[in-house]
N, C-alpha and C positions, 0 to 999 in steps of 0.2 A: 275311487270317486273323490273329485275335490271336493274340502268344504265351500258350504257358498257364503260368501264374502260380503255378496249384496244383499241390501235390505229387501224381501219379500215386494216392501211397499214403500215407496219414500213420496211422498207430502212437502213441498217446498212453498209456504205462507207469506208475503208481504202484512206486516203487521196491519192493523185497523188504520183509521184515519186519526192523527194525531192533532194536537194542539197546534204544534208546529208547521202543520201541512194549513191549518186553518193560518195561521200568522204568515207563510209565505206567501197563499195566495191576494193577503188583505194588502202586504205590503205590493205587491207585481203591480194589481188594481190601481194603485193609488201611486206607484208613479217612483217609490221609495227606492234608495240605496241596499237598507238595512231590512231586515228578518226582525223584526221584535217577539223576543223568548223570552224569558227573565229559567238564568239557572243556565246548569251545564245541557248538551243534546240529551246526554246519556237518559236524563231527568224528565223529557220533555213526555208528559203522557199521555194516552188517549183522548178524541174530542168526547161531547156525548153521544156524539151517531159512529166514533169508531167503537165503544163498547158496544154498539148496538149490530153491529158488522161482525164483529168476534161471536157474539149471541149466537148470530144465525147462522154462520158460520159452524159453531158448534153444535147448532140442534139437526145441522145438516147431518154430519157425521154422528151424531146422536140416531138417526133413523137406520144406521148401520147395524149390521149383527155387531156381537159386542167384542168376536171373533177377526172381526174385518176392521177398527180403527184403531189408532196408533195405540202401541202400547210402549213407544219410548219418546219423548220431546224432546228436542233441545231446542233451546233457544236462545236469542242475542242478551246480553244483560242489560239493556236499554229498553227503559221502564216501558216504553209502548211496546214492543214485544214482550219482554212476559208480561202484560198485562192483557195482552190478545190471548196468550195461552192460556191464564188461568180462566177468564171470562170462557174462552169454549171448553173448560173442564166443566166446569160451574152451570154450562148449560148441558150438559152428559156426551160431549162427547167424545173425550178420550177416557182410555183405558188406566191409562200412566197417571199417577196422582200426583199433586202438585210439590208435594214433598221427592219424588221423584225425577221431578224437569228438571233435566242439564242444561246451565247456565255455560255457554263456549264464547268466548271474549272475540276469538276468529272468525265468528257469524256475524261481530258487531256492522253497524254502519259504515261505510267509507269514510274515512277521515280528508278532511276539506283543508285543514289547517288556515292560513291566512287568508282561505275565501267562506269562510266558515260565515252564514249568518249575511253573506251579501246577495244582493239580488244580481241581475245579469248587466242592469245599470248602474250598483255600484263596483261590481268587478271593474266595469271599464274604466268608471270615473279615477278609483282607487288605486287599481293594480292593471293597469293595461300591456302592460309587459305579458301579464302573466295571460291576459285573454288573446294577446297574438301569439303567446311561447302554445296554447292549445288549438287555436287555427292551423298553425304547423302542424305539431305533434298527434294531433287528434289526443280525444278524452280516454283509449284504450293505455296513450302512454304519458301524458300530460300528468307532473307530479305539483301542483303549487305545493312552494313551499313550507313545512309544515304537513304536511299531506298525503295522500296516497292517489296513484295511479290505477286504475282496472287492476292492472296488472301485479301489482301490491296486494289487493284485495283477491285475487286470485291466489297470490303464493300462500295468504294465510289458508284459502279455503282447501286449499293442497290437503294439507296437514289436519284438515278436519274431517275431510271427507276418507283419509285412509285411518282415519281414529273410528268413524264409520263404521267401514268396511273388518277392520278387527273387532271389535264390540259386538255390531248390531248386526252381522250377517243373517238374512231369513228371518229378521224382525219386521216391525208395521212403525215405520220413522216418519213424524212430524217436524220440520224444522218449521220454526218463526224467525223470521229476519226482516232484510228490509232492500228494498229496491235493487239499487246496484247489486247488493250480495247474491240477490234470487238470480239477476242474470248472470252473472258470473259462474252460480252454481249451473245454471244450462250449458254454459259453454267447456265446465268441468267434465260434468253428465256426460254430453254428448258430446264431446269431442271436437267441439266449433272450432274457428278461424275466427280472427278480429273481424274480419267482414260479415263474417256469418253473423256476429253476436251482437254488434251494431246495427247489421242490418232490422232483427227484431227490436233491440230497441228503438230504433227510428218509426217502426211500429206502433207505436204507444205506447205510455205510460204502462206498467206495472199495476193494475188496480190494488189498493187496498182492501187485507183478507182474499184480495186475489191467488189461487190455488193452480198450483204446478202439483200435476202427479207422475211419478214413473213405478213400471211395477215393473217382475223380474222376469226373464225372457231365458229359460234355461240355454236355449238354442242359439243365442245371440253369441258370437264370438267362439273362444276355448274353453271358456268356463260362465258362458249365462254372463248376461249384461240385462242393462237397464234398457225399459222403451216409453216415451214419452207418450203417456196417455191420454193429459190434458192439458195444458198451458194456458195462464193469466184465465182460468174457470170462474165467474162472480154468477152462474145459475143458483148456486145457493143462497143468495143474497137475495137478488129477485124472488128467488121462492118462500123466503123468512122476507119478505118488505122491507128490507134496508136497502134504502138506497145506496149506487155504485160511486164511488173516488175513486179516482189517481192521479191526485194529486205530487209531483214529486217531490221527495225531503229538501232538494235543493236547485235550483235555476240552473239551464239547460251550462249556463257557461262555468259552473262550479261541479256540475256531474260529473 
């Protein structure tokens, strides 16, 4: 009998609504070049309605036997993710204590490098090389300088997901991350094509606290695979009264 590899239950979270998602959308409105942050990304931390999204979030999976929610997290080191983890510990509903969340640098954000903090009107104004080099290339292989491609962000999640799969086989796995990383990990998951993976992001935004579940399918394959249970789920949010975001971390021409 193989051992099993895959997580029992794997949980894949867009963090809450950040600071930052609040300063993207004020600067779009109003016409700006510039993102106003003050501080690194890494830094940038929850609004007060994304602590209130992790809440519910949490009390969602709190209604859980205690049996059935995560009992390992990991999460990006980018303070709006663990700060969505702890807030849904803190409301009961993981298993894993906060002293226990793994912190993986390969779940972080995609790196924007020289388009970091631009809007889609200052890309062009700024760097318009670089917003015709990803008209070409599309945003699966588009690297601006400084930066990372989907596909960058892909090779790190390579290496996380089979860190995964040794560790956590036939565990109950939370990950917190953030936008781009959630989709890439589907395309990980399930085995997409760039068309495929675009195609849902063309879909919509990634809601914030937005919830991807896969559980485990013994029968799937040669040795039991994952099956996609629920994708971009915010019924928990409706059902705790926080209202739904998805906002993205960064304008369509820097994604």
């Amino acid at each position: 009998m193989t051992q099993q590899r895959w997580p029992q239950r794997l949980w894949v979270v867009r963090h809450g609504e950040s600071a930052g998602n609040l300063a993207r959308r004020a600067a779009m409105s109003a016409g700006r070049t510039h993102i106003e942050t003050s501080g690194r990304d890494a830094d940038v931390p929850l609004s007060a309605l994304g602590e209130r999204q992790s809440r519910a979030l949490g009390r969602w999976f709190a209604e859980m036997p205690e049996s059935e929610r995560p009992d390992v997290v990991l999460t990006s080191p980018y303070r709006r993710a663990r700060q969505t983890a702890a807030l849904m510990h803190a409301a009961g509903g993981l298993v894993a204590a906060p002293a226990d969340f793994q912190q993986d640098e390969r779940l972080r954000e995609k790196e924007f490098g020289v388009l970091d903090r631009l809007t889609t009107r200052g890309i062009a104004r700024h760097h318009p090389e670089q917003a015709e080099f990803r008209r070409v290339l599309g945003k699966f292989y588009h690297r601006p300088p400084g930066g990372e491609s989907w596909c960058d962000v892909i090779l790190r999640l390579r290496s996380a997901m089979d860190g995964i799969a040794l560790r956590h086989g036939g565990a109950r796995v939370l990950i917190v991350a953030h936008q781009v990383v959630v989709l890439c990990l589907r395309y990980l998951i399930e085995g997409l094509d760039e068309e495929a993976v675009l195609a849902i992001d063309a879909e919509g935004d990634v809601a914030n606290c937005g919830l991807s579940e896969y559980g485990f399918d013994p029968a799937r394959g040669r040795d039991g695979g994952p099956v996609l249970l629920r994708w971009n789920f915010v019924a928990p949010l409706h059902e705790q009264g926080a209202p739904v975001t998805a906002e993205p971390d960064a304008p369509a021409g820097a994604r």
